[in-house]
Every structure is written in structure tokens, then in C-alpha cells.
N, C-alpha and C positions, 0 to 999 in steps of 0.2 A: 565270777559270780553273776547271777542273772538279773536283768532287770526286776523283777518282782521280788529278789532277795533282798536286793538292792536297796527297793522302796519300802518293804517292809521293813528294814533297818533303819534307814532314816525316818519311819516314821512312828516307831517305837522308841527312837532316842529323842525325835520332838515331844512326844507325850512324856518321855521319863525328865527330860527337861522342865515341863510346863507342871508336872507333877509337883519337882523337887521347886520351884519358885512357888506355888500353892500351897506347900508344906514350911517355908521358911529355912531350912537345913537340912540336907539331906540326910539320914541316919550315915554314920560313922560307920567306917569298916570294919567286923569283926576283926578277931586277932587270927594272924595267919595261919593256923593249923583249923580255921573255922571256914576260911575262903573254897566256895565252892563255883570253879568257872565251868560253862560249857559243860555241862554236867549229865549223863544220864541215867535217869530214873528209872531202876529197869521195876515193874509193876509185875504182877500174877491174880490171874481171871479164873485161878482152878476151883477157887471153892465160892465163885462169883453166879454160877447158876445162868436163869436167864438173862443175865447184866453182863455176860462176857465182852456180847458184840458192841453193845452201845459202851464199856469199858475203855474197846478196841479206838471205838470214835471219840470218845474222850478224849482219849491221847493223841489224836491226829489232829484235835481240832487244837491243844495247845502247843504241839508239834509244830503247827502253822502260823500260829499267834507270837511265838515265842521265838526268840535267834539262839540265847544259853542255856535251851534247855531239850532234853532229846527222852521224848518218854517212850522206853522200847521193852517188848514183853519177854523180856531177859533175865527174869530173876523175881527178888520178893521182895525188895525195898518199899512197894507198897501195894499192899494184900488187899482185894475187892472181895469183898462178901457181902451177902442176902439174908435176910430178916426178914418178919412177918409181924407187925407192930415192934413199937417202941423208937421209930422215928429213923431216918435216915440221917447219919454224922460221918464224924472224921474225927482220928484219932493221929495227931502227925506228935512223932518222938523226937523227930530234930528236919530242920528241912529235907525235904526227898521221900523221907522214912517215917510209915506209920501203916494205917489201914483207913478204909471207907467200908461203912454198910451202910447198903441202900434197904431201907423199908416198900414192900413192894403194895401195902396202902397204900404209903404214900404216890407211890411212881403207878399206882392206878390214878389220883387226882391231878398228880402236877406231871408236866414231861420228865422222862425218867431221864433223856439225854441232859438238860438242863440241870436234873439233882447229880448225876455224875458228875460232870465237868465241873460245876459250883463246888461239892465235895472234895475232887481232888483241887482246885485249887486251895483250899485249905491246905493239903499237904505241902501244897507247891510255897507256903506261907500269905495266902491272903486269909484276913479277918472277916468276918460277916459284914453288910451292911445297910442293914433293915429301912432301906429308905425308900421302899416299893417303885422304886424304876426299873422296870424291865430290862432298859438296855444296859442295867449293870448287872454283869452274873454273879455278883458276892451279894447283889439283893434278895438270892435265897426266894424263900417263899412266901417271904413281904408284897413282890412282885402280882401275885395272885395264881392261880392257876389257867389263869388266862395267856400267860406268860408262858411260852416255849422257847426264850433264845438261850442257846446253849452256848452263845461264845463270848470270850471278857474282851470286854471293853479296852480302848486303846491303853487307859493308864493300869485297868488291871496287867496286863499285857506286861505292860514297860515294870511294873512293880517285880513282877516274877523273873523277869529278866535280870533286874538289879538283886533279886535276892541269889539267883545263881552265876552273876557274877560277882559275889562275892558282898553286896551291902545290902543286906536284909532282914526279915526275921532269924533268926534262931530258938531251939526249944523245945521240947514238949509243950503240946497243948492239947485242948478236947475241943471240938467244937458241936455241939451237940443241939442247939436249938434252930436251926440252918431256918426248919421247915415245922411252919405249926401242930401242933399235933392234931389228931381228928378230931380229938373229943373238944377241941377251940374252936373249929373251925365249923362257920354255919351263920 
């Protein structure tokens, strides 16, 4: 293993550590037929338009963040599509598995790398978290449109790791108000 694997690893289990002492207990392991380790997500950018490539960087840049999770363009566990109003969301079915449309309004205002990767982490099981800090990517479009960083944060990081190794969300969910819609925003 390499040194940068290395340190990546330790330094995604001290934030999943420092996480789980911030939270008081850690969530409980689902039940074993739920356990998803080292996992990959295979994605499809066919009916994703102009959002293929920056789809493509999505996945590398959680690819890099992440140690249990391998998001490769293998399949349809999670379908990227494009829209033209009605907002950019995510629709995850169970961890791994769902879809993202991106509204391409919106990714004219805000960085569209930024609305992808925030998006698919919903998939990957992170919640919104409208607390307007930039340097958090589930701050969405709280952040401002000033805000282009596209990559999560160490304890986002460590969260998607522990959800694909097995202690995380589970579910269907919609996640649908990521990013203000236009007619708010002014």
C-alpha cells in the first residue's frame, strides 16, 4: 500500500473517529444482508448530456476521498440526467442506488462540479446541510454561488466510508431542495 493510501486511511478513520465522539454513538450496524463493504457503484452518464464529464470527475474526486467505496462507469446503480428548471436533486433507493438530475439553470449560477458531487453524495447516503459553509459539500447551495468546492470534507469523507462499510444510512429517500430555486434567489 502507498504512502498517500496510507495517509488517506488514517486520516479518514481519525475524522470517522472524531465524528463518532461528536455524535455520542455511533449508529448500529445494519443487519447482515444490509452490510455493504468496499463496494462499487457502478454509475451511467448515457442520458446525462452535457454533465457526462464533470459526472466522470465526480466519481474520481470521491474515488480519492473515500477507501470503501469504488464509483466506476459499469452499469446503472446510479443514472445521471439533465433538466432544464425544476432544480437539481437526487433520488437514492437504497444506498448506491438511485439517480441525480442536474438542472442546467442552476449549474449556469452555481458550479455544476460542485452540484454533481454534493448530489451524488446524497446517493452515497449524506443528508443536506444548509449551514452556508463552503468548505462543507452537503452545504449545497446555502454555500452561495460564490462557492466552487467540489470536494467533502474529511468527516463527509469518513461518513460514506462507514456507510459502505457497512454502518450507515439505509433507504429510499428524495433529496430535493439541495439548491435554491431561481425564483428565491436575488
Amino acid at each position: 500500500m502507498s504512502p498517500r493510501r496510507i495517509g488517506r486511511r488514517f486520516a479518514t478513520l481519525v475524522a470517522g473517529a472524531a465524528t463518532a465522539l461528536s455524535l455520542g454513538l455511533a449508529n448500529p450496524a445494519p443487519a447482515a444482508a444490509d452490510v455493504v463493504v468496499n463496494a462499487t457503484v457502478c454509475y451511467n452518464t448515457s442520458q446525462a448530456g452535457p454533465y457526462a464529464g464533470i459526472a466522470d470527475q465526480a466519481a474520481s474526486i470521491w474515488n480519492a476521498y473515500t477507501n470503501n467505496l469504488n464509483m466506476s462507469k459499469c452499469g446503472s446503480n446510479l443514472m445521471i440526467y439533465y433538466t432544464t428548471g425544476g432544480g437539481s436533486y437526487a433520488v437514492r433507493r437504497s444506498l448506491g442506488n438511485g439517480y441525480v438530475v442536474i438542472d442546467t439553470a442552476q449549474a449556469q449560477q452555481y458550479a455544476p462540479l460542485r452540484i454533481m458531487t454534493h448530489e451524488i453524495g446524497h446517493i452515497l447516503g449524506l443528508p443536506d446541510n444548509y449551514n452556508g459553509q463552503c468548505h462543507l459539500l452537503m452545504s449545497g447551495g446555502s454555500a452561495g454561488t460564490g462557492c466552487t468546492n467540489p470536494y467533502p470534507y474529511s468527516t463527509e469523507a469518513a461518513q460514506v466510508d462507514r456507510n459502505f462499510g457497512g454502518f450507515g444510512a439505509e433507504g429510499a429517500q428524495v433529496f430535493r431542495d439541495s439548491w435554491p430555486a431561481l425564483a428565491t434567489i436575488g
